[in-house]
N, C-alpha and C positions, 0 to 999 in steps of 0.2 A: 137072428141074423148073425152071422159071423162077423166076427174082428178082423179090420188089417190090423199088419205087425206095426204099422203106426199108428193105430189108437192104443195096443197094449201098452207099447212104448210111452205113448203120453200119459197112459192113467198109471203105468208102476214109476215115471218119474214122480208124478202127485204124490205118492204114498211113498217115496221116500224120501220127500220133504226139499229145502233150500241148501240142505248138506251136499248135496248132489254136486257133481265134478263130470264135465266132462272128459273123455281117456284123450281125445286131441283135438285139434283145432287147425282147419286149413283157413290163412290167412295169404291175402295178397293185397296189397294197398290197404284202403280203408275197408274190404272187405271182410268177415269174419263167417266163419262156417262149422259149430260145433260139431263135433261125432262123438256120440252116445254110446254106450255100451249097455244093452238090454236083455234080459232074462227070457225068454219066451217053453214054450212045451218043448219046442224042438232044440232047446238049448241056449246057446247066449248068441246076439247078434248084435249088427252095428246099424246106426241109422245118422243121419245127418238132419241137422236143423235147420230151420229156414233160414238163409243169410241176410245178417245184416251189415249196417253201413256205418261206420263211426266217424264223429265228426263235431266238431267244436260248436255252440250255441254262440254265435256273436256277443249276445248280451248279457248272459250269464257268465259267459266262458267255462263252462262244463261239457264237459265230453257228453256225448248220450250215442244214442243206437235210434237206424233210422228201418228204412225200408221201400224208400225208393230210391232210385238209380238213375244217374245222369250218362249221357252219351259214352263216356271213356270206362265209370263204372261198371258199365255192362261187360267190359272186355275183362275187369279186374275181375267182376263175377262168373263170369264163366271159366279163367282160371281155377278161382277159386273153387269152383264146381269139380275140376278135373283132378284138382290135386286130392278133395276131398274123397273123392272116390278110388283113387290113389293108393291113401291111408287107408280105407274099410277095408279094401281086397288084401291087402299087405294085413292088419291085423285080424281078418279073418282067417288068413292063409295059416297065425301063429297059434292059433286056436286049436 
């Protein structure tokens, strides 16, 4: 069975380990949305990660990363969605 270009994507981030960077990041509020840059047959593309939420643990008081969405967050995430898509086509365009 064929691959999508996000499974490649996920199994060449595996194999090049925790070094790994991504090229940008669309954020807005507590939102965050990594863009990846990937290798594939038909050359190098871009792909975006699932967004997360970052936000203070009361009791720890450590940052962490979440992944659900409260009423207003939904509005930062969809931002965030449009801007991220934003960035691919712009650094696709420089490719």
């Amino acid at each position: 069975m064929a691959q999508s270009s996000a499974q490649r994507a996920h199994e060449s981030s595996e194999e090049q380990g925790a070094s790994r960077r991504p090229v940008d990041t669309a954020r807005v509020g507590n939102i965050e949305i990594a863009i990846w840059k990937n290798h594939g047959s038909n050359g190098d593309f871009y792909n975006a990660s699932t967004p997360t939420i970052r936000y203070k643990d009361e009791k720890s008081c450590e940052w962490k990363d979440g992944g659900s969405y409260g009423q207003l967050d939904l509005l930062a995430l969809a931002e965030a969605a449009r801007e991220a898509s934003a960035k691919i086509r712009e650094l696709s365009k420089a490719r």
